[in-house]
Structure formats: structure tokens, C-alpha cells
N, C-alpha and C positions, 0 to 999 in steps of 0.2 A: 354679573356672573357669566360664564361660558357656560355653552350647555350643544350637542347634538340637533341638529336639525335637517329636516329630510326636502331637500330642493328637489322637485319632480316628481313628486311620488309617483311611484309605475314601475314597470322594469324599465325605465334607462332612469330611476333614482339615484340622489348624490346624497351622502350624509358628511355633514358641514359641520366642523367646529366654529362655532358663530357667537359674539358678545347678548346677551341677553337679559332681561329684567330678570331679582330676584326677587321669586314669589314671597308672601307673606301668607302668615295664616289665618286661618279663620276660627271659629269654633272648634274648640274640640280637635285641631288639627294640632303637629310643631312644623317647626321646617327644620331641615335637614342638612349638615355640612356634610356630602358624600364623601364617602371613602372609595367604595366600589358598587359597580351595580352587573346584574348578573344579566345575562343574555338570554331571549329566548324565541323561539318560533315564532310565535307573537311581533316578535318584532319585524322578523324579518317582513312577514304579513302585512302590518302597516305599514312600512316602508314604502309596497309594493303597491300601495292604494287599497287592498284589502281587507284589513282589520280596523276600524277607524275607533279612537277609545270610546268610552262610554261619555252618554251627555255631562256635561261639567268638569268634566276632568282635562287633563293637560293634555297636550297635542303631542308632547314628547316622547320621544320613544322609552322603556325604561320601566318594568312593571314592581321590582324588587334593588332594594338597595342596604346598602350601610352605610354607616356615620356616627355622627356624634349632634347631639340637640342643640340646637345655635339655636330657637326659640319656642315659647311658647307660645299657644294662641291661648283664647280667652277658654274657662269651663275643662280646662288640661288638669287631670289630677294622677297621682303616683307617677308622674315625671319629672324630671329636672333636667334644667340648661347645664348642659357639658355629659350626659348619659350617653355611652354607647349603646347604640341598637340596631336591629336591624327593621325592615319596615314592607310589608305588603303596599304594591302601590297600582292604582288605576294608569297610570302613565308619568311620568316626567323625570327617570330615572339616569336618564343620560344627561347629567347636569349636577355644576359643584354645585348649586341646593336643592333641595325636592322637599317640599310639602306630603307630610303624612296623616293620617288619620288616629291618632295617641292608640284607639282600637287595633289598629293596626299592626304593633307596634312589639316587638319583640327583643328583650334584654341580653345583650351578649357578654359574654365571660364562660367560664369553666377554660376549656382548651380548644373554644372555639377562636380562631385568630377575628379580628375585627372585620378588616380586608376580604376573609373566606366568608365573612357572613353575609354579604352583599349576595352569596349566590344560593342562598338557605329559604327566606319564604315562599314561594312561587311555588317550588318544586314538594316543599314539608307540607304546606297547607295543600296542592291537588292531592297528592297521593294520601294523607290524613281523612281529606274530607270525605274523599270517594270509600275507603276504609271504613269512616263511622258511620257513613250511612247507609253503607252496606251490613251494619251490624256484623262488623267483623269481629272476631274471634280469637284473642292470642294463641299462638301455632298452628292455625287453619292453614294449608298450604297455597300459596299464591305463586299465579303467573303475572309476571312482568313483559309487554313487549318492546322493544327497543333499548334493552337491558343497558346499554354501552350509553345512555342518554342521561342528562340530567335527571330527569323524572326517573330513566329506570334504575339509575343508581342509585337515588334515595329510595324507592322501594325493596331494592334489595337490601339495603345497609338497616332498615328500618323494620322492613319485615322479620329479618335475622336480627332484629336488638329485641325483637319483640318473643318471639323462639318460633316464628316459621319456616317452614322452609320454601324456601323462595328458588322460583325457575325465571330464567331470562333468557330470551328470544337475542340475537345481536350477528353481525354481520361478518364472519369472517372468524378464523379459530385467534387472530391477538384480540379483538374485541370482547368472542366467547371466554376468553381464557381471563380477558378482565374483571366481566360478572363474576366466575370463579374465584377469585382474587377479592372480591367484594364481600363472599357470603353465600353465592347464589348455590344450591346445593350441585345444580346443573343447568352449565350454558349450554344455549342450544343454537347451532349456528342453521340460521334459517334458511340459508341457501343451498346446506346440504342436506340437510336434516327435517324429517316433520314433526313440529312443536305437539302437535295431538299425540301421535305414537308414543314422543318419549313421556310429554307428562302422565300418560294413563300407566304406560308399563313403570315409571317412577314411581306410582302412588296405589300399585295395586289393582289398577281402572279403575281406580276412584275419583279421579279428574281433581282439577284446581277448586277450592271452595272460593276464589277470587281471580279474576283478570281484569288488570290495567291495560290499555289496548289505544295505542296511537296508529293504527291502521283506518281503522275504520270499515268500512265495505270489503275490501280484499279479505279481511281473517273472521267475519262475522259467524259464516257457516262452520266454517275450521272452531273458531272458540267455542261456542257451543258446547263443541265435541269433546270439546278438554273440559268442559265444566263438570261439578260434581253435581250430584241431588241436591239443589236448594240454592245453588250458587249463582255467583251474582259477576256477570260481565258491567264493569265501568268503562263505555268508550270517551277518550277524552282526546282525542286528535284523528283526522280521517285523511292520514298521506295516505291508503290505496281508496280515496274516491269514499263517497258519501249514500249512493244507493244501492241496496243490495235486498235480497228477497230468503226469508226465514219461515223454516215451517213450525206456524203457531204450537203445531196437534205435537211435537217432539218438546218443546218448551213446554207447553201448561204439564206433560207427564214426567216430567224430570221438574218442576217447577223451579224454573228458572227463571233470573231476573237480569233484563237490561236496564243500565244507566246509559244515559249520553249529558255529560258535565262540562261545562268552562267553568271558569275560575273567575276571568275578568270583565265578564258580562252577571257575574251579580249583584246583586242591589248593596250598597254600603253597610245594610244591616247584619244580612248574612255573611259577611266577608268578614264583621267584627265578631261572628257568632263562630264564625271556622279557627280564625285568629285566638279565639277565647280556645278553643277546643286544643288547638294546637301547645299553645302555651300552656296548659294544665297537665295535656294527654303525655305528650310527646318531647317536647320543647328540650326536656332537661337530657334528653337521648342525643338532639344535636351537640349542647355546648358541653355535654362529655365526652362526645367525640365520638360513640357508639352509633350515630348516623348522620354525621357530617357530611356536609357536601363534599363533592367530590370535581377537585377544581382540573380542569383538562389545561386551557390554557388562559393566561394574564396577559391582557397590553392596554397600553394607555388610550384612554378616552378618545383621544384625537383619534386612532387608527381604529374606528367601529367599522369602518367599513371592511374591512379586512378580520372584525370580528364576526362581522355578518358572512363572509366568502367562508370561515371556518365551517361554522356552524350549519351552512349549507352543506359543505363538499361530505359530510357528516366521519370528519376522522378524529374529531377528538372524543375521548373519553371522559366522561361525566362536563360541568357547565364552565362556561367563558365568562370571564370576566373583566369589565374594563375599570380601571385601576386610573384615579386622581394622584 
């Protein structure tokens, strides 16, 4: 098989269409003929020496795919050779096969395209998990930041299948005007505008009963502020930096609650417990199209690199995908 591989990892990284062994499965796993696999920060991350996968898993880059089941491993039950699906993956994504975990594993049909579903788990299951374990609330109102993002475009298309109204942070009025276009009740363009003001004067000053937050340190004090009584910040990405300083005594009297989640640092157990969650909760919201990924741009496998230079420069709208 071909598959993606990252010669130097570092910043002077190369990512190489290169001839490569096709894996086989194990227990409980299939393997995968790819269709498409979806892009993500993560990757870029590893690329860079950065993120390296978890023990045992594949060194490839590649966290979410689709396809069709070219095989079973051994102890595989309610699947079959030739089923399209789409597939949660620890790494090996960038490649015509990838090895999945059957738990893993998500059935495509309704009006979800095949292709488009390669850019559906990643993004369904953070934003889901962060959700239920927040004891989220159908129509609790949520903030989204990086609204124009893969993640924040499933949040918003998700949130509103769900009847919230959902606010998203995004950079520039075509971006903000995107999330609008999405669901979002109001974009809010962060570079002119302050994301606290508008969500409190939107909601009454009642603040967000939810924020998703790929900042990190930069909006910690700021989110707070938007939060309502009882609500719960999920940080799940830290582009403005990682340390920042919170006054405990404003938190326990507003009882407030922070998260800080990854996805691909947990243990295979829980990943098949989010996976389960997903496909029960949510799932059937994707393949009717009610919170479909939202595909920015498509190219062919061979030119990652240049899916990775997208995805950096950050001007597409919702996720990339490279296309077999």
C-alpha cells in the first residue's frame, strides 16, 4: 500500500508519498480500504516532532478516516467485509489501509456522502464527549471558539440539531458570517468584537451554560465571564499558551466547572465508551445531514503537505480532507 510519511520530523518536516506494508488486524480490530481521511491539528503537531501517538499505535499520521472493510480480525461482531464506515483512529490515517478498532467504528449511509465521512469522527466525538460529560442539556446555550473550525462547525450544526443556541467566536466578518450560515445564533468576530459583552447581553447576562475553547490561557479569565451559574468551560486546544492564573473565590461562587480533554491520549476503553455514546446519542444527526461535517477543502493524498500549509494559514472553513 502507499501511505503518508513524515521524513524529519521538526519544522523543516517533509511529508512523503511512500510504498508501505499493509497492516493486518488483530483482535477485535478490521482494516480499512480508505476513502478519505480528515485533517487535523494533531497532525500538523506530529509532524513537527510534537505530538507523538500513543504507545502501540501507528506512527502515521491520520487520526479519522472512511472507507469500506477489506477485513476482519478475529472476536469482530456486527460487521461485515465490504460495509462502509467511518472509523475513530489512534494514528495511520494517511494511507489506502488503516487498521480500526470494530469499537470504533461508525456506519455511514443516510445523506451522509462516504468521502465526507472521513471528516466526521474526530470532531462528532470531542465535541459529544466534552457535551456529555458536561451533563449537557438540550437548549442550554453554548459558546463555540474558533467557530470557522472543524470542531467549531460541528458544534454549531450539532448544538442547533440539538435546539441550542449556539454563539461562535471566528476571525474576520466572511468567517463570522460562516458560523451564521451554520446555525450559529451570532458570530462574533473576535478581533473586533468582545465575545463576553455580546454573549452576556445575548443571553440576558446569563452567560453560556457551555464553552468549547481551543485557546487555552489567552480566553480563560475572559470565559469565565461568559459562563453562567453552574457552567462548565471544556478547554480542549491551548493556541494562546497553556498557563494562566484564575480566581478560585469567583469560580466556587458562580460554581463553575473547568474541563481540559484530548481525545487521542485516551485509553482504548474510553474511546470505545465515547464511540458507543456517539453512535447512540448523536450519530443519526450526522448521516441526516442535520450535523454533517462541514468539508472546507478536498485533495489528493499525495499533496498533504499543502493540506497541512491550509490548515495552518487557518482560511478554510470547516475540515480538509485528503481524498484516495
Amino acid at each position: 500500500m502507499y501511505g503518508i510519511v513524515v521524513e524529519n520530523p521538526g519544522r523543516d518536516h517533509k511529508l512523503v508519498l511512500a510504498e508501505l506494508p499493509t497492516p493486518r488486524p488483530g483482535p477485535g480490530q478490521v482494516l480499512m480500504k480508505v476513502t478519505a481521511s480528515g485533517v487535523n491539528r494533531a497532525d500538523l503537531l506530529q509532524a513537527r516532532g510534537g505530538y507523538p501517538p500513543p504507545e502501540g499505535a501507528s506512527d502515521l499520521l491520520g487520526l479519522e478516516c472512511s472507507g469500506v472493510i477489506a477485513e476482519l480480525g478475529e472476536e469482530v461482531e456486527g460487521w461485515s467485509v465490504g460495509d462502509e464506515v467511518a472509523a475513530l483512529l489512534p494514528g495511520g490515517g494517511y494511507a489506502e489501509y488503516a487498521v480500526a478498532e470494530s469499537a470504533c467504528l461508525f456506519a455511514v449511509g443516510g445523506s451522509l456522502p462516504l468521502e465526507d465521512a472521513g471528516a466526521a469522527p474526530e470532531s462528532v466525538c470531542t465535541v459529544w464527549s466534552n457535551l456529555y460529560e458536561a451533563d449537557y442539556q438540550a437548549g442550554a446555550p453554548l459558546l463555540a471558539h474558533g467557530g470557522a473550525g472543524g470542531i467549531g462547525t460541528m458544534a454549531i450544526t450539532l448544538g442547533t440539531a440539538l435546539g441550542s443556541p449556539v454563539f461562535a467566536t471566528a476571525g474576520g466578518p466572511e468567517r463570522v458570517q460562516a458560523c451564521e450560515t451554520l446555525g450559529a445564533v451570532r458570530g462574533i468576530d473576535h478581533r473586533a468584537e468582545d465575545f463576553v459583552q455580546v454573549v452576556l447581553e445575548e443571553t440576558d447576562f446569563r452567560g453560556a451554560d457551555f464553552i468549547i475553547d481551543v485557546m487555552g490561557a489567552a480566553y480563560l479569565e475572559r470565559n469565565l465571564k461568559a459562563l453562567a451559574w453552574g457552567g462548565t468551560l471544556a478547554v480542549i486546544g491551548l493556541m494562546g499558551g497553556s498557563v494562566a492564573e484564575v480566581d478560585l473565590g469567583k469560580m466556587l461562587g458562580h460554581c463553575h466547572r473547568v474541563m481540559a480533554t484530548n481525545l487521542r491520549g485516551r485509553s482504548p476503553a474510553d474511546k470505545a465508551l465515547i464511540c458507543g455514546r456517539v453512535r447512540h446519542d448523536v450519530w443519526d444527526l450526522v448521516t441526516a445531514g442535520r450535523s454533517a461535517p462541514v468539508i472546507g477543502a478536498r485533495l489528493p493524498v499525495a499533496e498533504a503537505a499543502a493540506a497541512h500549509a491550509l490548515m495552518k494559514a487557518g482560511s478554510v472553513v470547516g475540515k480538509i480532507l485528503l481524498v484516495w
